[in-house]
C-alpha positions, 0 to 999 in steps of 0.5 A: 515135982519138976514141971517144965524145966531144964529138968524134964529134958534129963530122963531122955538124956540118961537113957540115950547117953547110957544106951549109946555108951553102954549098949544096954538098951533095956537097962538104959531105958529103965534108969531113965525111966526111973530117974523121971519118977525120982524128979517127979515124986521127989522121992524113990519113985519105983511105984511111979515107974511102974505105974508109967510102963502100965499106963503105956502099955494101955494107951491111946486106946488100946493103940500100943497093944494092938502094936504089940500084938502086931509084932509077937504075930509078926515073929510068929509068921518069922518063925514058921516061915524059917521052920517051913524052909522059906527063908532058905528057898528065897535064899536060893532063889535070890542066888540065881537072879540077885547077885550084887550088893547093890542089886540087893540094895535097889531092891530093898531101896524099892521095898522100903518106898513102895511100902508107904502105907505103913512104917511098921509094915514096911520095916516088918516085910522088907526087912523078913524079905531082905535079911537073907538075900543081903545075908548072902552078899555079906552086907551088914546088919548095920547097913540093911537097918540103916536101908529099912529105916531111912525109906520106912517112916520117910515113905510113910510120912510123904505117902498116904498112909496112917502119918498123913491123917495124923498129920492133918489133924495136927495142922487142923488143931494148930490152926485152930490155936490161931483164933482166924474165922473158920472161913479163911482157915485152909483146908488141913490136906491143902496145907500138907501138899504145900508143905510136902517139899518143905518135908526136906528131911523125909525126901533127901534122906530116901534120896541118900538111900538110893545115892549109898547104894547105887555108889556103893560108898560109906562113910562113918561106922558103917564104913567099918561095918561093910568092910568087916562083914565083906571081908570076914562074912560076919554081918553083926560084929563080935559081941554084938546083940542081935534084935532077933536071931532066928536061926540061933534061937530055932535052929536050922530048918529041916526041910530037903527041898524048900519051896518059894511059896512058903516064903512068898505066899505068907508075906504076900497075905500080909501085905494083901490083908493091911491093904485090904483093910485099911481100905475097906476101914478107910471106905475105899470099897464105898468110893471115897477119895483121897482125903477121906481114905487117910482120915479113916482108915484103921492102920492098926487093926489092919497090921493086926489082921494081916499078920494074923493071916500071914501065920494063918496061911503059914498053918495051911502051908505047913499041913499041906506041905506036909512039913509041920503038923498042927502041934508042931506049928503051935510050937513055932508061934510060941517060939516065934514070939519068944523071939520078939520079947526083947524087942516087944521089951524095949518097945515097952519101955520106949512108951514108958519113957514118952509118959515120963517125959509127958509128965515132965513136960519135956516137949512144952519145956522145949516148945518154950524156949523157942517161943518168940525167939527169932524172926522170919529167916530163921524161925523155919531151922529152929522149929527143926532143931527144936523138933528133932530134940524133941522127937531125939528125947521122947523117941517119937515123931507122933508126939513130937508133931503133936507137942509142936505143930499147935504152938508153931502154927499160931508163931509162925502166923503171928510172925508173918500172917502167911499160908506160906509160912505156916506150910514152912513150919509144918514142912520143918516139923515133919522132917526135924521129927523124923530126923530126930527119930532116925537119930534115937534108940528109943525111936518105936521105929529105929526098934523095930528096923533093928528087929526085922533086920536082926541088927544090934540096937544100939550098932543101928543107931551108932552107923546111920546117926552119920547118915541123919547127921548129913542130911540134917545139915543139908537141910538147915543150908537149904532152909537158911537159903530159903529164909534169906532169898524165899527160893522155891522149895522145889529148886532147893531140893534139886540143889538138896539132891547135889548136895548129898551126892557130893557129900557121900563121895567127899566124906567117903573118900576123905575116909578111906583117905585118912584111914589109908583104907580101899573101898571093897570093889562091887566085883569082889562082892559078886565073887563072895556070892558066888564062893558061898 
């Protein structure tokens, strides 16, 4: 058995480095799987294989079935709505009123920060809305994933929403780790507030969204993609494999005359239902405040239920229409969630991975070699870099906040025994973790972005790592002023915000310099729209 050494960190290693290289996503993940339960067993290692997929189905408490369940609903509610006509009455509609790219993106750039409640809601509804407008301006795949994914968890994270209870129990257990008297420790929502602007990461990469889109500039793969989906309308490349195809898997709908509210109306139960009972689970309804709402409130049940009411309604709409009957409905939920299995698939095996790394304990390996091992100035840009590997490797924030959080708050009080600096710490691991996230194929949420968007996986990842990439470098400028000058963190994010303005039009334009290309005018997109 391997425990806790430069070993533990190959199982992640193998699966992303065969994604990225290999574009197979599934195969990738099942060999690092697979290669885990050789370093852990010593021997073959497929009866531990399987025995790490069954225990990730099955874990925290029902937790990823209710996820899975959440998402073959969802493809359902997708489905009927494409059979009912709703995706092409949006369509229509989005014609008349939308008819820029960068419109377009606002609107999804708004969806996807307005939607803080919920990661997976939020990549679910923004990405079923949008997927057909941006289709029609010819924006790529790559780049509606890349809008989704970098407002969805981002949003969530600073928001009230699931994330911030998980966090605060999280600042809570490490500051237990610490052995103060519970009288002089703070109260766990205090420290998240004054870690909020240190949460850089989250805050400068929805920051980047708005930048991208207002200026309508790309740089890195997603340069390429934009200009091959303007220029010859094809939104995914050649040879690229969509995480969902629904017109290709359900063929195109008959309907003569689409209505909006077949579209509207199942979209806007979903939303109204997680609302509506994550408050009611979260006691809203009995007065409680802030604090309390985030500590109770059951985001997953409330995913579950509001997408069962979504293809609840979708039914009624498609009796009362008279477009579908009840048989022919049926249908289209089984359909709809056969056009969900592979992204429920990777889901699965992403899980798989995070119980293989737990018992190779990756994430104390990496924690360990960060221990004690610089002081003050630096210790904030280690814990983010450690953080990222961590959620880069295992392909989740939850857990990468979990593995760290414990053991930066107790380093970082016995550092410098400030409030200060562990707000610092916390700050870093929320945002090295998302970072790392955004940067992973094996991230639940970079799954399910590329799912609801209908993008390649893998031509996800590839595209926005550019964008990760910027905004982490610009955080480690800001946190290495931070820890030589002790600069407010609020000047440093105004300075953050210029940063990544200057980088988006200087790597943009050395681009298309160096390429000897020209950036698609916004016009020339206006024109398209109208053509088709």
């Amino acid at each position: 058995m391997v425990e806790a050494t430069v070993w533990s960190v190959v199982p992640p290693l193998v699966a992303i480095g065969l994604a990225i290289i290999t574009r197979k996503a599934i195969l990738s993940l099942f060999l690092g799987i697979w290669s885990g339960a050789v370093l852990y067993t010593g021997n073959v290692g497929i009866i531990q294989t399987f025995d790490w997929i069954v225990a990730a189905i099955l874990a925290d408490e029902g937790f990823h079935v209710r996820i899975i369940l959440f998402t073959l609903l969802l493809g359902s509610g997708v489905a009927m709505i494409w059979r009912l006509g709703g995706a092409v009455a949006i369509r229509n509609w989005a014609m008349t009123r939308i008819d820029s790219q960068r419109t377009a993106g606002l609107m999804a750039w708004g969806l996807g920060t307005g939607f803080f409640f919920d990661d997976y809601a939020n990549t679910a509804i923004v990405g079923s809305t949008m997927k057909e407008i941006s289709d029609n301006l010819r924006i790529s795949r790559e780049k509606l994933s890349y809008l989704i994914d970098s407002t969805a968890a981002p949003a969530a994270t600073l928001g009230i929403s699931s994330w911030v209870a998980f966090q605060i129990s999280m600042i809570e257990l490490g500051y237990e780790e610490t052995g103060l008297p519970e009288e002089e420790i703070p109260g766990g929502f205090s420290v998240f507030l004054e870690a909020w602007p240190f949460n850089m990461y989250s805050i400068l990469a929805i920051v980047m969204v708005f930048v991208i889109v207002v200026t309508q500039r790309d740089f890195g793969e997603m340069l390429f993609a934009e200009r091959r989906s303007a220029t010859t309308g094809k939104v995914n490349r050649d040879g690229a494999r969509p995480m969902q195809d629904v017109e290709g898997d359900l063929g195109k709908p008959n309907v003569d005359d689409p209505k909006i509210a077949t579209f509207v109306v199942p979209i806007l139960v979903l939303v109204v239902g997680v609302l509506g009972v994550a408050a009611w689970t979260g006691n809203v309804f009995q007065g409680a405040g802030v604090e309390e709402f985030s500590d109770n409130a059951d985001f997953t049940l409330a995913l579950l239920l509001g997408s069962f009411g979504m293809v609840a309604s979708s039914y009624v709409l498609g009796y009362a229409y008279g477009i579908l009957s009840l048989g022919e409905s049926v249908d289209t939920t089984i359909d709809g969630f056969g056009i969900m299995l592979t992204a429920v698939t990777i889901l699965v095996l992403a899980w798989s991975l995070g119980e293989t790394v737990s018992a190779l304990e990756t994430g104390r390996f990496v924690s360990e070699q960060i221990d004690g091992l610089v002081g003050e100035n630096l210790l904030p840009v280690i814990v983010f870099l450690a953080a990222a590997f961590t959620a880069f490797s295992t392909g989740s924030s939850w857990g990468t906040m979990s593995i760290l959080t414990p053991i930066a708050i107790p380093v970082a009080w016995d550092i410098a025994a400030s409030h200060e600096l562990v707000a610092v710490m916390v700050g870093m691991i929320f945002s090295g973790a998302i970072f790392g996230d955004h940067s992973s194929p094996i991230s639940d949420t970079t799954v399910l972005s590329a799912t609801f968007s209908g993008a390649d996986l893998i031509d996800h990842v590839r595209t926005q790592l550019y964008y990760a990439v910027t905004v982490a470098l610009v955080v480690i400028v800001l946190m290495l002023i931070w820890g030589f000058t002790g600069v407010t963190p609020w000047l440093l994010l105004l300075l953050g915000i210029g940063m990544v303005v200057g980088l988006v039009y200087g790597l943009s334009t050395l681009q298309t310099n160096v390429f000897d290309i020209e950036p698609i005018q916004e016009p020339e997109y206006e024109e398209i729209s109208q053509d088709q």
